[in-house]
MITORBA-601335 format. One record per residue (C-alpha): x, y, z; residue in one letter. Coordinates in steps of 0.25 Angstrom, whole numbers, plus 5000, padded with zeros to 4 digits. Layout:
<sites>
XYZa/...
</sites>
This chain:
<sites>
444350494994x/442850464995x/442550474981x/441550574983x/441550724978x/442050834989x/440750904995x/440451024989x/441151154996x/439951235004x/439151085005x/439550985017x/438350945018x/438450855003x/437550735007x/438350585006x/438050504995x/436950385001x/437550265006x/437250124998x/435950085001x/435949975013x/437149995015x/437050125026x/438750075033x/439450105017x/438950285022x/440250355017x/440750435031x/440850585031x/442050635025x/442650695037x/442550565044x/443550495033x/445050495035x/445850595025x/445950535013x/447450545013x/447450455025x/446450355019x/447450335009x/448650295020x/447850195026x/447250125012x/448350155003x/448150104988x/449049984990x/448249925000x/447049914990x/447849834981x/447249684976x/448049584984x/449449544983x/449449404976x/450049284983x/451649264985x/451749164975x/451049224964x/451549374967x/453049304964x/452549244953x/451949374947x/453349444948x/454049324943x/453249344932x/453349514932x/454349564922x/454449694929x/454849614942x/455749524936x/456549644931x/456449714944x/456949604953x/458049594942x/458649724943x/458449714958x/459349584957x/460349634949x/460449784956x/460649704970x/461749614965x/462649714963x/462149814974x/462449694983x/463649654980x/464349794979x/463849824994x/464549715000x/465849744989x/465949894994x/466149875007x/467149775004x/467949854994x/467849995004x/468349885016x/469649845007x/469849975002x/470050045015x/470049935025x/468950025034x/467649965038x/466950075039x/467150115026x/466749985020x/465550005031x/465250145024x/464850075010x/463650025016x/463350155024x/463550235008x/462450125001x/461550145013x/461550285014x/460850335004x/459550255009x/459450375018x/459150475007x/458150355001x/456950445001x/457450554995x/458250464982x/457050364981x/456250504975x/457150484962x/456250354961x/454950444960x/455550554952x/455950464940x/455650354933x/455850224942x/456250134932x/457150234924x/457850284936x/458050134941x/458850114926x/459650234930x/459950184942x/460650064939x/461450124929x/461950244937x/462250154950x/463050064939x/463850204934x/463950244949x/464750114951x/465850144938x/466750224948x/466950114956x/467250014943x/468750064945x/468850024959x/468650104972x/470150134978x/470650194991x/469850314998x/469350384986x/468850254980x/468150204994x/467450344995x/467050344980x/466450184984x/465450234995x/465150364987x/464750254976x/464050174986x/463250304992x/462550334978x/462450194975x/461450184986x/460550304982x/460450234969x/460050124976x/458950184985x/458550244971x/458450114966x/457750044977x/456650174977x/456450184962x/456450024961x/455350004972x/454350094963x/454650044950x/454249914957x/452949964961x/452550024948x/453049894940x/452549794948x/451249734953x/451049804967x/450549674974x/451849594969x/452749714976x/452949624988x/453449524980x/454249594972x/454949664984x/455349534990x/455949474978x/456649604978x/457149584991x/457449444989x/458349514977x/459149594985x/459249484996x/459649374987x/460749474982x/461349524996x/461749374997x/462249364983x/462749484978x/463849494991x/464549374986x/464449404971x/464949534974x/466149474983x/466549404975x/466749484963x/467449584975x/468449494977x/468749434963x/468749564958x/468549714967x/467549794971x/467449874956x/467049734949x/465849714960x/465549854957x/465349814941x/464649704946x/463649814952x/463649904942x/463249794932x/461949754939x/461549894939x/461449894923x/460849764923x/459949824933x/459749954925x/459249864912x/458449784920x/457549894926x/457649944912x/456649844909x/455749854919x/454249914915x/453449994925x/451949954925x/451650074932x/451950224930x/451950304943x/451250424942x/451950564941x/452650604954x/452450714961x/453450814966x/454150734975x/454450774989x/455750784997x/454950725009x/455150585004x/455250525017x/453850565022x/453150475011x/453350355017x/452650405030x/451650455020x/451150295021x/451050235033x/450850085028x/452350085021x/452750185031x/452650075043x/453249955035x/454450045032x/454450085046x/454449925050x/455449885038x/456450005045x/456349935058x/456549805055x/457949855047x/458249925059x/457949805067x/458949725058x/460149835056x/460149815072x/460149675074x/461249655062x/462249735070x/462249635080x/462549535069x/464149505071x/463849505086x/462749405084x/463649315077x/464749315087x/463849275099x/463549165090x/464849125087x/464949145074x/465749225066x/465449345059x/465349295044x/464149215048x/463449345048x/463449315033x/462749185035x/461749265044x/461649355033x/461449265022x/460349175029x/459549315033x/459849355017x/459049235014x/457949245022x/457849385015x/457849325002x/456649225005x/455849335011x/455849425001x/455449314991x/454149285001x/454049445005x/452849454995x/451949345000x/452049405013x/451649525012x/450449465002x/450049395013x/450349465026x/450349605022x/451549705024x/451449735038x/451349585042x/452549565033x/453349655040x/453149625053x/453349475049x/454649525042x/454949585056x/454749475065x/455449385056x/456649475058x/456349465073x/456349315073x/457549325066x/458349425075x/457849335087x/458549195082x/459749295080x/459749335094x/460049195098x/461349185092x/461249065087x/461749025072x/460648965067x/459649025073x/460349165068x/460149095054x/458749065056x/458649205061x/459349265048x/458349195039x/457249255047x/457949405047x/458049395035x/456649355032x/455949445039x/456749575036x/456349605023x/454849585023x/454549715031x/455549785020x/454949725008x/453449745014x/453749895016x/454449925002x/453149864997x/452349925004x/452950065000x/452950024986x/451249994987x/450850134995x/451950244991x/451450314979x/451950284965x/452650404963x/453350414976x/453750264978x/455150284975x/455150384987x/454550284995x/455250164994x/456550244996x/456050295009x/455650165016x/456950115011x/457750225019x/456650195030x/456950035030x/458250035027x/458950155034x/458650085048x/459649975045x/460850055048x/459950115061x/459749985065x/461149935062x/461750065069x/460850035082x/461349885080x/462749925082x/462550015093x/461949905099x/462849785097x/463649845108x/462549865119x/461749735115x/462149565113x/461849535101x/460849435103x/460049545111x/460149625099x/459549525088x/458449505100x/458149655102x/457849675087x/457149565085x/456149605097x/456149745090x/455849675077x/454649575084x/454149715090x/454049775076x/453349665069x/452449645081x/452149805079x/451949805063x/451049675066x/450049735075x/450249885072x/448749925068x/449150025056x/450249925051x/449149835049x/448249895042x/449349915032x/449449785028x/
</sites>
């Protein structure tokens, strides 16, 4: 708004107030000249009026030093151990159980699935109490997990797994939402970068750990004693979250709409880096297909598709530690399109089938990718509204993450029609393209 009061109904003609003497160029323009002010608000939202992010070092320091963040990284660790080692053990147990691979496949297909509805579950995160419903969380995920404490056997048990396994990932869209604006609210907002690529680092470190714990424990001693693994990290996550204090009350909520999915559209900054994060999944879900073919022009067998996977897992891990300086320094859309084209060099030493320049270009896949995913959910988290953030993150959740199987469907159509090589090369280009676009795009810019 202008700050100056409506003109009188019957009196268009209300003079201006003067202008500051000698300074004729600071005239306020008519009214009808401005933009609406519902538009001024897109293109200047609050966030970018903020003070300055502080520099890398001292931003890791300041959450080192954060009690909050220390519990919230914590419970993030703890929560992913157990995630992560029982979504390598189901698909395991459904494989010996049956012997079918496409069951075992379905187990993944039953986590991922809810993330279609993110929208609509992540409105639980606005509707209650963020940290409350995260402690109720864990402990109902943990007593969703007692049925298969006895053991999961024959057709009935198998069913009753992936039924788990299906509301065990709406709690865990639930969590993600609700835990992205309990962050928001209980941390400094220039340390969110930060925090989200410690977070991600968190997760990455665990997917390379948690697999082994968790086939280990399989093998010594069943699929029900990996399940008690789980469901204990979910209480120790549940007292952990327990402890957290929130700095910030969000304010009273509206009504809130069934129309979630249009509130991310609602602000085009987040909107675009959403839309680039979704691409650059997609991108990587079709160049992962080609993977088994990949190793057998090299020569190599197809467990060294594990060493492939572990160098691009540490790659991820280091950039999510360095996530936050960049986007101090460079801003999010100059992040995310050098997220992209690291993911683009990458996919190119891929394409040249050679062993260790497809270790080279692991490390650089895997430090580019999550730098457009860790600028957008920060993003999201600065500009959506308080009260609606737990919406907001669930939905560019289902907009960055849903495009994996897309990409991973179109990748498998392809694997037939296209050599490998060609395939990591095209993907790559498309990548370059996308990074090249978010880099010079005019709007994208400004959103920095």
């Amino acid at each position: 708004m202008t700050g100056e009061p409506p003109a009188a109904p019957g009196n268009p003609e209300r003079p201006q107030p003067p202008t500051a003497p000698g300074n004729p160029e600071r005239a306020q323009p008519p009214e009808s000249s401005r933009p609406p002010d519902h538009q001024r608000a897109s293109e200047s939202p609050p966030a970018l009026r903020e003070p300055p992010a502080p520099a890398p070092s001292r931003a890791l320091r300041t959450l080192a030093r954060d009690r909050e963040a220390r519990l919230l990284l914590l419970a993030v660790t703890v929560s992913g151990l157990g995630s992560s080692a029982l979504f390598l053990v189901a698909g395991v147990w459904v494989k010996e159980l049956t012997g079918s691979d496409s069951l075992a496949a379905l187990c993944a297909f039953a986590l991922w699935l809810p993330s279609l509805a993110g929208p609509w579950l992540g409105a639980l995160a606005d509707r209650l109490p963020r940290r409350g419903l995260l402690v109720a969380l864990q402990l109902a995920t943990a007593l969703l997990l007692t049925p298969l404490l006895v053991g999961a056997e024959g057709p009935a048990g198998v069913w009753l797994l992936l039924a788990v396994l299906v509301l065990y990932g709406a709690s865990g869209v639930i969590e993600d939402a609700a835990q992205s604006a309990l962050v928001a609210t209980a941390l400094d907002p220039r340390a969110l970068g930060s925090f989200n690529g410690l977070r991600m680092t968190a997760n990455e470190g665990m997917k390379l750990l948690a697999p082994l714990a968790g086939a280990g424990v399989y093998t010594l001693w069943g699929g029900p004693r990996v399940v008690l693994l789980d469901a204990c990290t979910f209480l120790v996550a549940a007292l952990v979250y327990a402890r957290v204090r929130v700095r910030a009350a969000a304010p009273a909520p509206p009504r809130p709409s069934a129309r979630a999915p249009r509130l991310l559209p609602r602000v085009p900054a987040p909107r675009r880096l959403v839309l680039a994060a979704g691409a650059a999944m997609a991108l990587s879900g079709t160049a992962s297909a080609s993977g088994y073919g990949l190793m057998a022009a090299m020569g190599l067998p197809p467990a060294w598709l594990g060493v492939v996977s572990a160098a691009q897992g540490a790659g991820s891990v280091v950039s999510g530690v360095c996530a936050g300086g960049l986007l101090g320094r460079l801003g999010p859309s100059r992040t995310t399109a050098l997220g992209l084209a690291l993911w683009a060099a990458g996919a190119t030493l891929h394409s040249l089938a050679h062993p260790a320049a497809s270790l080279v270009g692991a490390v650089l896949c895997g430090l580019g990718l999550p730098l457009p995913l860790i600028t957008a959910a920060t993003e999201v988290q600065k500009r959506a509204p308080a009260h609606l953030l737990g919406r907001a993150t669930a939905t560019a959740n289902t907009l960055m993450f849903a495009p994996t199987a897309l990409g991973q469907g179109a990748g498998a159509a392809l694997v037939t029609a296209l050599d490998p090589r060609a395939q990591y090369l095209t993907t790559a280009l498309l990548a370059a393209t996308t990074a090249l676009t978010l880099h010079l795009g005019r709007r994208t810019w400004r959103g920095r």
